[in-house]
Every structure is written in C-alpha cells, then in structure tokens.
N, C-alpha and C positions, 0 to 999 in steps of 0.2 A: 587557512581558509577564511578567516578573516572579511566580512566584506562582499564575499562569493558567497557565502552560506549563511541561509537564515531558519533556523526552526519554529514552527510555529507549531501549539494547543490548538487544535479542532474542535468545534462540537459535532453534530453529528454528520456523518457521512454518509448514511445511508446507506452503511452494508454490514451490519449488525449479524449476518448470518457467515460473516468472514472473521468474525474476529477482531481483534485490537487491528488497526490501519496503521498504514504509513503510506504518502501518497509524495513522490518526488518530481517536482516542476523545476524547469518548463517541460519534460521528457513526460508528464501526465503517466509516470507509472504507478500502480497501486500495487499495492504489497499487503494481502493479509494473513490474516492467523502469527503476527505476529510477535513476538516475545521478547523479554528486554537480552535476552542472549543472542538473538538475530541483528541488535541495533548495529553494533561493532561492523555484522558484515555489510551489512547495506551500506552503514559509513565507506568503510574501505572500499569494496566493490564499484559501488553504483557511484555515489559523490565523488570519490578519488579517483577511481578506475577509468569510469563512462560505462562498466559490465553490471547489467540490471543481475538481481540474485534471482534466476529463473524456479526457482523452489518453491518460491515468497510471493513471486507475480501472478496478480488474481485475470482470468481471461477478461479480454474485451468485451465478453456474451454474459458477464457475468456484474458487469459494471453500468448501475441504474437502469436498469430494466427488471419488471415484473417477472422475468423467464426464465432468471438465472436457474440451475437446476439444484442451488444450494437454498432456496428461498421457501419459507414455510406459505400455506397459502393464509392467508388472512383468518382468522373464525365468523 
C-alpha cells in the first residue's frame, strides 16, 4: 500500500462528543468512538476492501453541525 496510503496526526476535528476520530479520504468517511482495537478493521475493511465499517461510521447529521443529538449544549 505503499504510496496509495498516507496517515496523518489531526488536531482538532471538532467532534469531541464522538470520541477518538478517524476520518478516511477522498471517500470523506468519519469514524468515531474509535479504539486502537477497531484500527486493524478499518485498515482491512475500508482501505483494502472499499467496505466502510458501518458500526464505526458517524451520520452525516452528526458531522459539524450544532444539532447533532450527541452534542452538549454550550454553558
């Protein structure tokens, strides 16, 4: 994979009420509540495969928008 794959350190992603991230491009999937035991299948699955791991996949309605319904409201 060599070449095709690059991982990169984030800082903030701004979904802090998801958990540790993982966010796979160009396919703009985001993945949270993540865990370093989940890394392996996202590898296999989604990189190798083309099958996003639908367990792991945060909604559309939940990604940078104030409304998500996992979102604390502000104090």
């Amino acid at each position: 994979m060599k070449g095709r794959v690059r991982a990169n350190q984030a800082g903030c992603l701004d979904q802090c009420e998801h958990g540790p991230n993982v966010v796979v491009y160009p396919d703009a999937v985001w993945y949270g509540h993540v865990t370093e035991a989940d890394v392996e299948e996202i590898i296999d699955s989604h990189i190798v495969d083309g099958r996003p791991v639908e367990r792991l996949r945060l909604a559309d309605s939940c990604l940078n928008t104030t409304t998500c319904e996992h979102r604390k409201p502000k104090p």
